[in-house]
C-alpha positions as CSV (number, residue, x, y, z in Angstrom):
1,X,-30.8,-17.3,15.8
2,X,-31.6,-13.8,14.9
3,X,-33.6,-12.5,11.7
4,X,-32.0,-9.0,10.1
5,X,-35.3,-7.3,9.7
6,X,-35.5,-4.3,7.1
7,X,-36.4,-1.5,8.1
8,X,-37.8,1.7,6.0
9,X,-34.1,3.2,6.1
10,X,-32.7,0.3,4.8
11,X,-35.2,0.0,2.3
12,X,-34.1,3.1,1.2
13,X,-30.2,3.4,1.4
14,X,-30.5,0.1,-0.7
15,X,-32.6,2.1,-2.9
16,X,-30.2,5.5,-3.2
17,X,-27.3,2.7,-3.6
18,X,-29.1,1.2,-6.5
19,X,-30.1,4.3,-8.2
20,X,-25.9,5.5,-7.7
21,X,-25.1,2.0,-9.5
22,X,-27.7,3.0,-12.1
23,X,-25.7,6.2,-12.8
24,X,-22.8,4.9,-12.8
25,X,-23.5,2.2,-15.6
26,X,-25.6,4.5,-17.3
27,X,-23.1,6.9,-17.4
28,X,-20.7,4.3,-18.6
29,X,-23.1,3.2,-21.5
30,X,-23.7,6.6,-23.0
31,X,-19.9,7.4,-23.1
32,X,-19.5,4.5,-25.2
33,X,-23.4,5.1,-27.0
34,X,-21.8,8.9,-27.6
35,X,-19.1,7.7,-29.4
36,X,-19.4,10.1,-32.5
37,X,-19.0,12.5,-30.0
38,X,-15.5,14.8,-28.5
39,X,-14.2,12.7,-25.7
40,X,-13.0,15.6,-24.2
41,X,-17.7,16.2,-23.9
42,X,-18.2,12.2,-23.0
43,X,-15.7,12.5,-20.5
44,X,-16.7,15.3,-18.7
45,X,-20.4,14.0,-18.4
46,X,-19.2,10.5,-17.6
47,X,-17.3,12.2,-14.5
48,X,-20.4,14.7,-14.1
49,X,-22.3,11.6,-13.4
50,X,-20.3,9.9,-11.8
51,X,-20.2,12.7,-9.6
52,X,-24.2,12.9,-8.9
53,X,-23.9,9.2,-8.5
54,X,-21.1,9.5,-5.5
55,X,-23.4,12.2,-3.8
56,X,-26.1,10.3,-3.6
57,X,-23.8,7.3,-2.8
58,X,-22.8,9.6,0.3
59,X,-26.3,9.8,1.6
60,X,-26.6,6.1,2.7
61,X,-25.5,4.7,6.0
62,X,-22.7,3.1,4.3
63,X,-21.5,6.5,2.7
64,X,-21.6,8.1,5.9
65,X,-19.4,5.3,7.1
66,X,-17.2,6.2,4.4
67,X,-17.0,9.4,4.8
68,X,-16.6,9.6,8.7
69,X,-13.5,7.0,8.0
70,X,-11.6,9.3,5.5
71,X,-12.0,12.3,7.9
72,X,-11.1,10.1,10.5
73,X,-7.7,9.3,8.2
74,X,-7.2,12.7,7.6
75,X,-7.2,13.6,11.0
76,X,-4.4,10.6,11.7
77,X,-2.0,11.7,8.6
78,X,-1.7,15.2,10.0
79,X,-0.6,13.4,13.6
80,X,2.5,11.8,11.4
81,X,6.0,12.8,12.1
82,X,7.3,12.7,8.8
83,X,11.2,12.1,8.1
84,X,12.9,15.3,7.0
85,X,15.0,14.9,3.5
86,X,18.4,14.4,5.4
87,X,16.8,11.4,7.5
88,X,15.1,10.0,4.2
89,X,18.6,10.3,2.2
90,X,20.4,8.4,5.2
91,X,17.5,5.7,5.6
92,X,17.6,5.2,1.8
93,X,21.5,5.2,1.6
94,X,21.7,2.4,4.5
95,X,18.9,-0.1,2.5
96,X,20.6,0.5,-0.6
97,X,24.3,-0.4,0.8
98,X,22.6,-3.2,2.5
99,X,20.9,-4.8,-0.6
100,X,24.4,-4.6,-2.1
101,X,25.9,-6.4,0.7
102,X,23.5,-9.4,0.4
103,X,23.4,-9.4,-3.3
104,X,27.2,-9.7,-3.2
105,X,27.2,-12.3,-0.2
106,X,24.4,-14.3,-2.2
107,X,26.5,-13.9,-5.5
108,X,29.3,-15.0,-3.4
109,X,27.8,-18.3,-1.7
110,X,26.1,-19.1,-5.2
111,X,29.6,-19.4,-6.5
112,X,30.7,-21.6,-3.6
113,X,27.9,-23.9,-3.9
114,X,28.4,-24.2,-7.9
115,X,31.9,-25.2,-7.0
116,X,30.8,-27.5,-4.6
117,X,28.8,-29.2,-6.8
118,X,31.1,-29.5,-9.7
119,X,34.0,-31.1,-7.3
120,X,31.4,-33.3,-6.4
121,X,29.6,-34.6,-9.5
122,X,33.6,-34.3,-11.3
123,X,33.4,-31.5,-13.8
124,X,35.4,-29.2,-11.8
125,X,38.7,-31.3,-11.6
């Protein structure tokens, strides 16, 4: 069994966390306490804080992590091949004919079960 021990920088990314969450709601709170006020003003200090809020955010282990993983993403979207507009247009042409055909085979099968049934049961004769 192992204990999780905190240590000082723990202490204190839990800390810089808490004081982001702090912004945040407080931020939150006096938008809605400002009410009298232009919501074009409330907004742009709600996202102001929000802002000061994410930087600190940013200077905890887990907003490192986060950071590192969206540069990390960035780096894999520019590795993507991406389609070129003829490829898209056949791709997209070839699902849509295909949903047809299934929608029509289903519509088609319904309407041989349905007349299964009512030769069956005796409604259909």
């Amino acid at each position: 069994m192992t204990s999780k021990t905190e240590t000082p920088d723990s202490r204190l990314d839990a800390l810089k966390s808490g004081v982001a969450l702090l912004l945040v709601a407080g931020a939150i709170g006096g938008f809605y306490y400002f009410g009298q006020y232009s919501t074009l003003l409330r907004v742009i200090g709600l996202l102001v804080v929000i802002g000061l809020a994410l930087a600190v955010f940013l200077q905890t282990s887990q907003g490192r992590s986060a950071r590192e993983f969206i540069h990390e993403a960035r780096v894999e979207i520019r590795k993507v091949v991406w389609p070129t507009r003829k490829e898209t247009v056949q791709t997209t042409s070839i699902v849509i004919a295909m949903v047809a055909a299934v929608a029509v085979f289903l519509w088609l099968l319904d309407m041989l079960l349905a007349w299964g049934m009512r030769t069956v049961i005796g409604h259909g004769v």
